[in-house]
MOPAC internal coordinates of N, CA, C and O (Angstrom, degrees):
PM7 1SCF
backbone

  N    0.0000 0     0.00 0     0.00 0    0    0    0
  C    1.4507 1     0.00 0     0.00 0    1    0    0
  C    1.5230 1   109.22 1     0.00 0    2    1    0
  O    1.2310 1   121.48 1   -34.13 1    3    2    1
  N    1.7473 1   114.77 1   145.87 1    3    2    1
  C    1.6420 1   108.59 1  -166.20 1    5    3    2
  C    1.7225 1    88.92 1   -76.75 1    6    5    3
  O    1.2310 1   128.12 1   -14.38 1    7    6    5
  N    1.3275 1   101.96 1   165.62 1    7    6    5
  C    1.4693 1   105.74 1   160.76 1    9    7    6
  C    1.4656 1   114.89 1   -74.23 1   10    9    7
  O    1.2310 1   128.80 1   -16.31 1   11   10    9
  N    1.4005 1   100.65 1   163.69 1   11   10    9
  C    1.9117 1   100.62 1   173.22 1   13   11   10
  C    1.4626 1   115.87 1   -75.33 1   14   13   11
  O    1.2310 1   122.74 1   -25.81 1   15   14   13
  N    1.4679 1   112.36 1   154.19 1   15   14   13
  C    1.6306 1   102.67 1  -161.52 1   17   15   14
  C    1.5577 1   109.12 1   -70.24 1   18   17   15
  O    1.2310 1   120.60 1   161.73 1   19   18   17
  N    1.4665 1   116.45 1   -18.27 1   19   18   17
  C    1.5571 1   113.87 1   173.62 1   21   19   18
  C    1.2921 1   105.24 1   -74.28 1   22   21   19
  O    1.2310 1   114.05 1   140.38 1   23   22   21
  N    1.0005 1   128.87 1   -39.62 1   23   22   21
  C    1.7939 1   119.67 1   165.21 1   25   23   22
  C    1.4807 1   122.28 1   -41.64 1   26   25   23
  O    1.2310 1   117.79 1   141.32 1   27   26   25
  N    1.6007 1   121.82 1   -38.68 1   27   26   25
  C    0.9770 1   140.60 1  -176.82 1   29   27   26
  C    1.0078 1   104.95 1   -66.40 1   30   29   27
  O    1.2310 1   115.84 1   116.07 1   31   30   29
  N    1.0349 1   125.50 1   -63.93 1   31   30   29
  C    1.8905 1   142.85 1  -160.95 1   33   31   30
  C    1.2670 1    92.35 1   -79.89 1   34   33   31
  O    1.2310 1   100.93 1   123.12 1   35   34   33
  N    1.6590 1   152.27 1   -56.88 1   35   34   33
  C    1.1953 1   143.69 1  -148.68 1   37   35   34
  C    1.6362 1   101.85 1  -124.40 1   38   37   35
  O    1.2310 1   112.18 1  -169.37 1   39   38   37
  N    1.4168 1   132.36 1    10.63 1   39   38   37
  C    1.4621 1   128.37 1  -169.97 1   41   39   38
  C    1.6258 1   122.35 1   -83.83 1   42   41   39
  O    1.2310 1   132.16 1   175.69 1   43   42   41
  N    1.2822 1    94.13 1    -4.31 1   43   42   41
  C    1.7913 1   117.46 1  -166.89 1   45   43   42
  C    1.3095 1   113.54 1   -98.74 1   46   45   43
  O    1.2310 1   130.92 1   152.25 1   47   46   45
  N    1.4665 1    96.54 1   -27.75 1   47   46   45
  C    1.6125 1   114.88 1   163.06 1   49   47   46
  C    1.8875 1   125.14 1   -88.85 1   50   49   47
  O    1.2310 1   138.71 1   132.29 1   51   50   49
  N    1.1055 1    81.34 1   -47.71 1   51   50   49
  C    1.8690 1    89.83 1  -177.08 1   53   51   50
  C    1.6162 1   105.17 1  -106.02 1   54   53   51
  O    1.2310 1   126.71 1   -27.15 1   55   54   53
  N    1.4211 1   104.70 1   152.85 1   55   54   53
  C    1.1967 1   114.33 1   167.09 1   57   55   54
  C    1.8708 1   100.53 1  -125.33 1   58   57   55
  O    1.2310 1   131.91 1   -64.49 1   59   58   57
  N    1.1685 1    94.60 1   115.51 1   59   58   57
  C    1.5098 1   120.72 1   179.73 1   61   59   58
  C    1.7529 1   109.33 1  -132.74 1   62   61   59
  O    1.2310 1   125.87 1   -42.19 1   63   62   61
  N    1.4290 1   106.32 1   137.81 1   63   62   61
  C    1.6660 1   118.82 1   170.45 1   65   63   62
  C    1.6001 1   104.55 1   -53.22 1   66   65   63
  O    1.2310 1   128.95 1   -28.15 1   67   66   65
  N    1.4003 1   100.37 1   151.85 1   67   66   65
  C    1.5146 1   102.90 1  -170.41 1   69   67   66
  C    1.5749 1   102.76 1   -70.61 1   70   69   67
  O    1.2310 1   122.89 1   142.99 1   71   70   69
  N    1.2544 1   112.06 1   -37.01 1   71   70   69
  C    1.8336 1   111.04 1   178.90 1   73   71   70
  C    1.6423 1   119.99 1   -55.18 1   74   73   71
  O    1.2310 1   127.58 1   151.12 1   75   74   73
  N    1.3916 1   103.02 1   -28.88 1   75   74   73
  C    1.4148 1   120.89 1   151.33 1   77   75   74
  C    1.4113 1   138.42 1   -51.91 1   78   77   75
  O    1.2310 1   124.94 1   160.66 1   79   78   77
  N    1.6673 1   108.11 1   -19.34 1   79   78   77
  C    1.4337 1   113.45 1  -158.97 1   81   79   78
  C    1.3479 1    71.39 1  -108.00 1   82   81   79
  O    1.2310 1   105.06 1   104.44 1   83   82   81
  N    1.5389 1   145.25 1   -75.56 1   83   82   81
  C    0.8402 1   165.95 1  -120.13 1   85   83   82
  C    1.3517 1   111.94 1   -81.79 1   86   85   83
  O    1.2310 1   120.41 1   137.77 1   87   86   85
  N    1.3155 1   116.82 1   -42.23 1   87   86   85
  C    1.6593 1   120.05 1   153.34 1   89   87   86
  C    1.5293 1   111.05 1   -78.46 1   90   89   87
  O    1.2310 1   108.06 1  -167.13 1   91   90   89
  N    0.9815 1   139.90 1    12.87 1   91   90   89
  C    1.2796 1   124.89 1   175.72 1   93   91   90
  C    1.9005 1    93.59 1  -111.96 1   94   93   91
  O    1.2310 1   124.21 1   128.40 1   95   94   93
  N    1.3803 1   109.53 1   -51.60 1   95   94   93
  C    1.5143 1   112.96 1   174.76 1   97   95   94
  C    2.1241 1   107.69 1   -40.17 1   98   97   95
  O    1.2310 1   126.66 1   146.34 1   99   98   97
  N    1.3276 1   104.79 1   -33.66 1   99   98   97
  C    1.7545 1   107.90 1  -154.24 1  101   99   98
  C    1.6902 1    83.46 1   -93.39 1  102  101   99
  O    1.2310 1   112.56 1   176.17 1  103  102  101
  N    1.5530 1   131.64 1    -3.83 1  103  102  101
  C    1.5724 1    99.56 1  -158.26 1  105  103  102
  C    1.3406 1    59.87 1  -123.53 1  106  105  103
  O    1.2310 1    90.57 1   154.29 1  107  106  105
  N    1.7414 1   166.58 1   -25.71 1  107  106  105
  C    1.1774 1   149.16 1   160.55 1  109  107  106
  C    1.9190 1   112.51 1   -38.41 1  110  109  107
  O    1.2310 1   133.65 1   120.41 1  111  110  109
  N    1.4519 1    91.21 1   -59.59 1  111  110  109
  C    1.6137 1    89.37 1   172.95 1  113  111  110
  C    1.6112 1   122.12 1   -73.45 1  114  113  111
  O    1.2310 1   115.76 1   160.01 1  115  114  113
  N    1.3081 1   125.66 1   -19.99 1  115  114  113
  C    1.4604 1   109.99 1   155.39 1  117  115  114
  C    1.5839 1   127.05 1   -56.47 1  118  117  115
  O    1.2310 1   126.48 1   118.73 1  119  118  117
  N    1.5013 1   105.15 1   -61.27 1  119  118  117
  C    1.4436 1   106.38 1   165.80 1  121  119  118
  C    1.5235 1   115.44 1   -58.38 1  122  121  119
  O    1.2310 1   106.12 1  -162.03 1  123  122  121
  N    0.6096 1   143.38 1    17.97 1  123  122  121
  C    2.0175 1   129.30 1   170.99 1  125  123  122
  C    2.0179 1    85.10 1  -107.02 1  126  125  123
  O    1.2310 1   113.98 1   141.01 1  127  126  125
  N    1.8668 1   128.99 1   -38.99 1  127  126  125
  C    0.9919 1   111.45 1  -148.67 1  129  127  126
  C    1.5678 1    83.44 1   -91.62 1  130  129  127
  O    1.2310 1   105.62 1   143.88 1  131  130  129
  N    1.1380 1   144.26 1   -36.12 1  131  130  129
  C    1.5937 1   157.20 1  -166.28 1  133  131  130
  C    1.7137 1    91.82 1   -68.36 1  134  133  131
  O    1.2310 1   107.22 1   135.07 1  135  134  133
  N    1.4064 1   141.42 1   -44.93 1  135  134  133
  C    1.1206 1   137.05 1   146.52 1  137  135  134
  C    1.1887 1   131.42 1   -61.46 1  138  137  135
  O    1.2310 1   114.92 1   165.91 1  139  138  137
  N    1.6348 1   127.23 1   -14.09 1  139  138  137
  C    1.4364 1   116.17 1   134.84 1  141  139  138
  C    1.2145 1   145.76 1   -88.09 1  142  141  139
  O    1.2310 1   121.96 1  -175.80 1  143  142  141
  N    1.1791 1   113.86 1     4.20 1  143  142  141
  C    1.0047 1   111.53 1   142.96 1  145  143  142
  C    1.3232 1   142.19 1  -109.61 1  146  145  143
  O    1.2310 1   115.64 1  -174.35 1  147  146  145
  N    1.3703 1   125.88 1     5.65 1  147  146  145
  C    1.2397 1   142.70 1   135.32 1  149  147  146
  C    1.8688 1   106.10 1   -30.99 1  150  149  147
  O    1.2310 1   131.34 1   107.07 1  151  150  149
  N    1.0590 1    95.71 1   -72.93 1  151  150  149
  C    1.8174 1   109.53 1  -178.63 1  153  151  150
  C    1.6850 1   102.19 1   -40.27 1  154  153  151
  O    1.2310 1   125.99 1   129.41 1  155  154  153
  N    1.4184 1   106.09 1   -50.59 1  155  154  153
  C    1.8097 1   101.82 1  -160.63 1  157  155  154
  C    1.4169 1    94.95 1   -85.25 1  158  157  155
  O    1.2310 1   116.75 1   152.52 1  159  158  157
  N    1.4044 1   123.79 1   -27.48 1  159  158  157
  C    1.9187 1   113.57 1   158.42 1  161  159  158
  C    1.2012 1   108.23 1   -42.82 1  162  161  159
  O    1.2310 1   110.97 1   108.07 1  163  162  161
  N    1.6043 1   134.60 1   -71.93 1  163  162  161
  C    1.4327 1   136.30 1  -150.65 1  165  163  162
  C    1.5093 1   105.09 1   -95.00 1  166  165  163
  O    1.2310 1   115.40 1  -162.71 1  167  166  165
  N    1.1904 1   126.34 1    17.29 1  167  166  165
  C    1.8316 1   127.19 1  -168.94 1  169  167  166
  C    1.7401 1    80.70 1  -115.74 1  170  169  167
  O    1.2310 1   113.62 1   127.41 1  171  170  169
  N    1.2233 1   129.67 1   -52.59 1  171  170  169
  C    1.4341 1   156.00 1   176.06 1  173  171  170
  C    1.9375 1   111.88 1   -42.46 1  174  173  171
  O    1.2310 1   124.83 1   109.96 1  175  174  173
  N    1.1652 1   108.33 1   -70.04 1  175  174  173
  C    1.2759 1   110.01 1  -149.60 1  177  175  174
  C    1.7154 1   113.83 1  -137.12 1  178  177  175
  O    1.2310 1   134.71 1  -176.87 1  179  178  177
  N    1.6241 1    89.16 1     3.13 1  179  178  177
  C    1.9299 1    98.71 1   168.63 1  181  179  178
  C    1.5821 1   108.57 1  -129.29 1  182  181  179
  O    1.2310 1   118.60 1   -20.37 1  183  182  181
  N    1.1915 1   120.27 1   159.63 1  183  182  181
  C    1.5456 1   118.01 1  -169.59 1  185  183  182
  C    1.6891 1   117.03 1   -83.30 1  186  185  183
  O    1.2310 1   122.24 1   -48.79 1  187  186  185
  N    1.5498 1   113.32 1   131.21 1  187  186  185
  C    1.0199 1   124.87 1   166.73 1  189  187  186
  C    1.7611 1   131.17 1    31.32 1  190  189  187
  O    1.2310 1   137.59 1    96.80 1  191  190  189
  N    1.8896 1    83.52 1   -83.20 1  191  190  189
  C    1.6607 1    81.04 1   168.29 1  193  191  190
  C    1.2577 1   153.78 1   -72.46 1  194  193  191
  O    1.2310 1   132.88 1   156.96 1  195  194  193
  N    1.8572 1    92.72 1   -23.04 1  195  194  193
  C    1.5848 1   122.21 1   151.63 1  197  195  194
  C    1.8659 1    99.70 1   -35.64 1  198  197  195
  O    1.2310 1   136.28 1   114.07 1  199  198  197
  N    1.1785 1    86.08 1   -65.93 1  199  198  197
  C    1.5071 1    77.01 1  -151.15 1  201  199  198
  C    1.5759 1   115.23 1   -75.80 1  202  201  199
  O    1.2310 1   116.68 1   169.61 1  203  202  201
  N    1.6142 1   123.91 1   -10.39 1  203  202  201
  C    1.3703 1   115.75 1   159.40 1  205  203  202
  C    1.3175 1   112.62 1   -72.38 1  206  205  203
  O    1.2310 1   120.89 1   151.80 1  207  206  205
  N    1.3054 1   115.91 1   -28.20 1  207  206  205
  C    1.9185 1   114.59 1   170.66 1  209  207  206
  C    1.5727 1   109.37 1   -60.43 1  210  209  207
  O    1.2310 1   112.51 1   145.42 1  211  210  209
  N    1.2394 1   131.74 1   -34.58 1  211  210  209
  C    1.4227 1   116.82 1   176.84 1  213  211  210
  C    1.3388 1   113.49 1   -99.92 1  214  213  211
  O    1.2310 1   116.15 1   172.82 1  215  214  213
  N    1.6130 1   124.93 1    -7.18 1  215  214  213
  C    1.4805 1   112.01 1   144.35 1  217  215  214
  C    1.6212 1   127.72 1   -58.90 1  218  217  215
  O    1.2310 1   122.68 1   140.58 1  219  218  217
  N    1.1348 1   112.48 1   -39.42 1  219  218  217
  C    1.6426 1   118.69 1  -166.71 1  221  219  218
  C    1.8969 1    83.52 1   -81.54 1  222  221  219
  O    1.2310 1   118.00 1    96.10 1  223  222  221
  N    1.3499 1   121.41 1   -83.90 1  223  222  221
  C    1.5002 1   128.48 1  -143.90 1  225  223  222
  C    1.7981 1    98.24 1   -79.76 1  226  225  223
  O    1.2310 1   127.08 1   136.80 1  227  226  225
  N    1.2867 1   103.98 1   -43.20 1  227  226  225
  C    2.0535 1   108.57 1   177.05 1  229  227  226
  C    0.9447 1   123.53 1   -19.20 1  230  229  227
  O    1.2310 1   135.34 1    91.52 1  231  230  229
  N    1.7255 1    87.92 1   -88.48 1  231  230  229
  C    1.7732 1   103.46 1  -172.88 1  233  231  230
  C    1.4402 1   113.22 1   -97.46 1  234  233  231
  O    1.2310 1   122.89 1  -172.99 1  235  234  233
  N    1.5624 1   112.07 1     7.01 1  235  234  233
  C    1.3069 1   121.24 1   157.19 1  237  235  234
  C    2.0058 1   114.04 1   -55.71 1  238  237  235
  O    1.2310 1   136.55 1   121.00 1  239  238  237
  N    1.1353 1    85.55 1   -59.00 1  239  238  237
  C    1.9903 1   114.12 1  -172.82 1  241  239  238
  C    1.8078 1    86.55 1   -65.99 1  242  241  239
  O    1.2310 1   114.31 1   122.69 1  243  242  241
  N    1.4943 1   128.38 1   -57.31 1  243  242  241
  C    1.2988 1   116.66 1   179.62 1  245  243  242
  C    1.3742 1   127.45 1   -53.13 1  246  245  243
  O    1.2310 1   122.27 1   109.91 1  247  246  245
  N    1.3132 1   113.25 1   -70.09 1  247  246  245
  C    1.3772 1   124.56 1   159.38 1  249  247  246
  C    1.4735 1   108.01 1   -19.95 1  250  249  247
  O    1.2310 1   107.49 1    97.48 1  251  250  249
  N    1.2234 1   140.93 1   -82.52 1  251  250  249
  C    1.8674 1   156.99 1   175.00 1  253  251  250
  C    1.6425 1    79.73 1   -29.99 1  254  253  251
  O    1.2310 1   107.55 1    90.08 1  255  254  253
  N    0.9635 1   140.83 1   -89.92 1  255  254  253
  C    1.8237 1   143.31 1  -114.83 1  257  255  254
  C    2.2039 1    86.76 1   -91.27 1  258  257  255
  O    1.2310 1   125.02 1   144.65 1  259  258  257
  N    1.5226 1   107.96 1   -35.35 1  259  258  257
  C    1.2654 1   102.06 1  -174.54 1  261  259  258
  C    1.4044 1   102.34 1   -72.79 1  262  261  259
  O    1.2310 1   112.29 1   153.41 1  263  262  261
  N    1.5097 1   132.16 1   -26.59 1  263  262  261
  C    1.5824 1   131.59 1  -171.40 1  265  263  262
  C    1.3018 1   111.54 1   -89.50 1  266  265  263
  O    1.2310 1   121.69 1   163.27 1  267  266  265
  N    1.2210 1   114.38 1   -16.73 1  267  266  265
  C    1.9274 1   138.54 1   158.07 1  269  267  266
  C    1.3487 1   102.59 1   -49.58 1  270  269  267
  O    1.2310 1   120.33 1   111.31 1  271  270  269
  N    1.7198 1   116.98 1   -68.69 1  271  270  269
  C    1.2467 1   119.53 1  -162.08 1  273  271  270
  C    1.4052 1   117.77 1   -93.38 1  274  273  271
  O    1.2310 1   121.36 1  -179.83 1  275  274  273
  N    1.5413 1   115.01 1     0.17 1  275  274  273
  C    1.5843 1   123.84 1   157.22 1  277  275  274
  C    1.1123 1   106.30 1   -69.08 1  278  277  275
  O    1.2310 1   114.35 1   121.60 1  279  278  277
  N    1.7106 1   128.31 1   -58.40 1  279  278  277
  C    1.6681 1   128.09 1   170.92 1  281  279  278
  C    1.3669 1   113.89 1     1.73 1  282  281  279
  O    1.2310 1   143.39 1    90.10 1  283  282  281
  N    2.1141 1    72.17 1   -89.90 1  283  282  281
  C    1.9976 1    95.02 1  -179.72 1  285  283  282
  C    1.5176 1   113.63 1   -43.64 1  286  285  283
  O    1.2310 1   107.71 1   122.98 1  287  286  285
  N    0.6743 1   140.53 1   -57.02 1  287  286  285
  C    1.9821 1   136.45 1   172.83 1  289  287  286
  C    1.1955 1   126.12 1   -49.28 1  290  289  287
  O    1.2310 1   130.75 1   156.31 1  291  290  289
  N    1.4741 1    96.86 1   -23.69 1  291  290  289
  C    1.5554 1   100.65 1  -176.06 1  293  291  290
  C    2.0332 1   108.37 1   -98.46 1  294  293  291
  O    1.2310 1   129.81 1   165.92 1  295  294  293
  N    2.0931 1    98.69 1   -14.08 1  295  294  293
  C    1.4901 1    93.61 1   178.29 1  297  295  294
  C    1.7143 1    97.88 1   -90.67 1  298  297  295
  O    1.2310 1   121.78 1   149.11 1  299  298  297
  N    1.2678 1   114.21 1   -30.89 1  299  298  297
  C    1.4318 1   103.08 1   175.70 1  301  299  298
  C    1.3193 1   125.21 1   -49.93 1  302  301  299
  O    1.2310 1   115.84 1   137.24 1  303  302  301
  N    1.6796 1   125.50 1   -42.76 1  303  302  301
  C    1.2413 1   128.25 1   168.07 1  305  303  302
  C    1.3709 1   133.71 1   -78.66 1  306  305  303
  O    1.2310 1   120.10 1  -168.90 1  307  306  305
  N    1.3939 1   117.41 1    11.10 1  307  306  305
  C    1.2403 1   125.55 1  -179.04 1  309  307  306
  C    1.6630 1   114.79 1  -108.08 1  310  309  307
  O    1.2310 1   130.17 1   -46.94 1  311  310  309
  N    1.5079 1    97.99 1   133.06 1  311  310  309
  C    1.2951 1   112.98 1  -165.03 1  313  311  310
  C    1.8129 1   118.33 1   -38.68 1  314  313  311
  O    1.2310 1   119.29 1   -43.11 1  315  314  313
  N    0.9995 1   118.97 1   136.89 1  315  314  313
  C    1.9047 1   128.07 1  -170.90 1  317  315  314
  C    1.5059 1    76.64 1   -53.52 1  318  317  315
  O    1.2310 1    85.14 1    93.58 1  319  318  317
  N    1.2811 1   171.15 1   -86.42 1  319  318  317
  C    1.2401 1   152.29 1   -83.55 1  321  319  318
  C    1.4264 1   104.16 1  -123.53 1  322  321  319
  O    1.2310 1   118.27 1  -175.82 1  323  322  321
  N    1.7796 1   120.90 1     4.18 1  323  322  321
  C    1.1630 1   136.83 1  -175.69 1  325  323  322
  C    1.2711 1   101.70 1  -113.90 1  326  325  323
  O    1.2310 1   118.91 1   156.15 1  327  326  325
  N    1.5898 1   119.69 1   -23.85 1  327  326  325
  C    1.5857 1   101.18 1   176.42 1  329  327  326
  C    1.2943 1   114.69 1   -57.84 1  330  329  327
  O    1.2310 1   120.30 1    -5.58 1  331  330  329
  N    1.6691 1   117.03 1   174.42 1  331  330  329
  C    1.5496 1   114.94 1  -177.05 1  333  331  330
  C    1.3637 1    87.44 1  -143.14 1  334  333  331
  O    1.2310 1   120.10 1   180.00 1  335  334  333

């Protein structure tokens, strides 16, 4: 089985359980699709500036607070001899 692409990109660095990689890879790909369609709601059916304000500041402010709370999950599951 391939690895998950956050394993890929971050596996060389961290050592995390694969059930670990694997829920963090599946709640990465919910949020990117839950932020597209967020976007095609407010590009869709709210006006203009609405919706360049939650492109620039939105999923700007989302993105930041979701890579915050990947951190924390990813320092909780990492081995006591990996903390720093």
């Amino acid at each position: 089985m391939k690895k998950p692409l956050i394993q890929r990109m971050l596996g060389k660095e961290l050592s995390l359980p694969q059930q670990v990689w694997s829920r963090l890879n599946l709640a990465w790909a919910v949020f990117f699709i839950l932020c597209g369609l967020a976007n095609i709601y407010i590009a869709f059916w709210l006006p203009q500036n609405i919706w360049v304000n939650f492109k620039v500041f939105g999923l700007t402010a989302l993105t930041l607070v979701f890579t915050l709370l990947s951190g924390i999950y990813i320092y909780r599951h990492m081995p006591q001899d990996d903390h720093h």
